[in-house]
Phi, psi and omega in degrees: 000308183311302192290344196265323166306292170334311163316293226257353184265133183286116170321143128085062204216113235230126170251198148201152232207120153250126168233140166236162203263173151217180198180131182260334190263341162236022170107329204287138176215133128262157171246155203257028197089161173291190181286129159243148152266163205196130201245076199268140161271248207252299161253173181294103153333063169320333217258332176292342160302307175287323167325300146333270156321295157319309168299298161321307200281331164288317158303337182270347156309298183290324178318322188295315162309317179274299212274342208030087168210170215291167181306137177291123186278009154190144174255113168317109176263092170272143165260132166210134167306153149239149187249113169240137160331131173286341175277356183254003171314154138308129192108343205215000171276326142340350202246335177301131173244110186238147182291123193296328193290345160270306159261110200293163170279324176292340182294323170291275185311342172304283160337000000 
């Protein structure tokens, strides 16, 4: 499952990994823990992929545990490119004009 995820993310790229549970005979979706994002740089980070991958297997442990409900017959991996602004990069949020009458300024500057 894991090794088929890899295949598909792309150098120097930013995504965000949703998983849901599913279950066919009474209907049942859970979502999985929270939206993670995943940061591939110039190469791939196996032990953060098994990290991942680990992190999945525990929220779906506890999900079995609070819900008591049975193994999932299959889990949904949404995957999505994210496109970020290049003015919303690290490093480049000074240059942002933001409205003082909404955002106080010691907080912007605090931040």
């Amino acid at each position: 499952m894991i090794n088929t995820l890899i295949l598909e993310l792309q150098l120097m790229t930013f995504y965000t990994i949703l998983f849901q549970y599913s279950v066919y005979e009474n209907n049942l979706q859970y979502m999985i823990g929270p939206q993670r994002g995943i940061n591939v740089k110039n190469r791939h980070n196996i032990n953060h992929y098994r990290n991942l991958y680990e992190y999945l297997l525990e929220k779906l442990n506890i999900l079995m545990e609070r819900y008591m409900i049975p193994v999932p017959d299959f889990i949904v991996i949404h995957l999505k490119e994210l496109n970020i602004d290049d003015s919303l990069k690290i490093g480049q949020f000074s240059d942002i004009k933001l409205n003082k009458g909404i955002v106080p300024i010691s907080l912007t500057k605090k931040f």
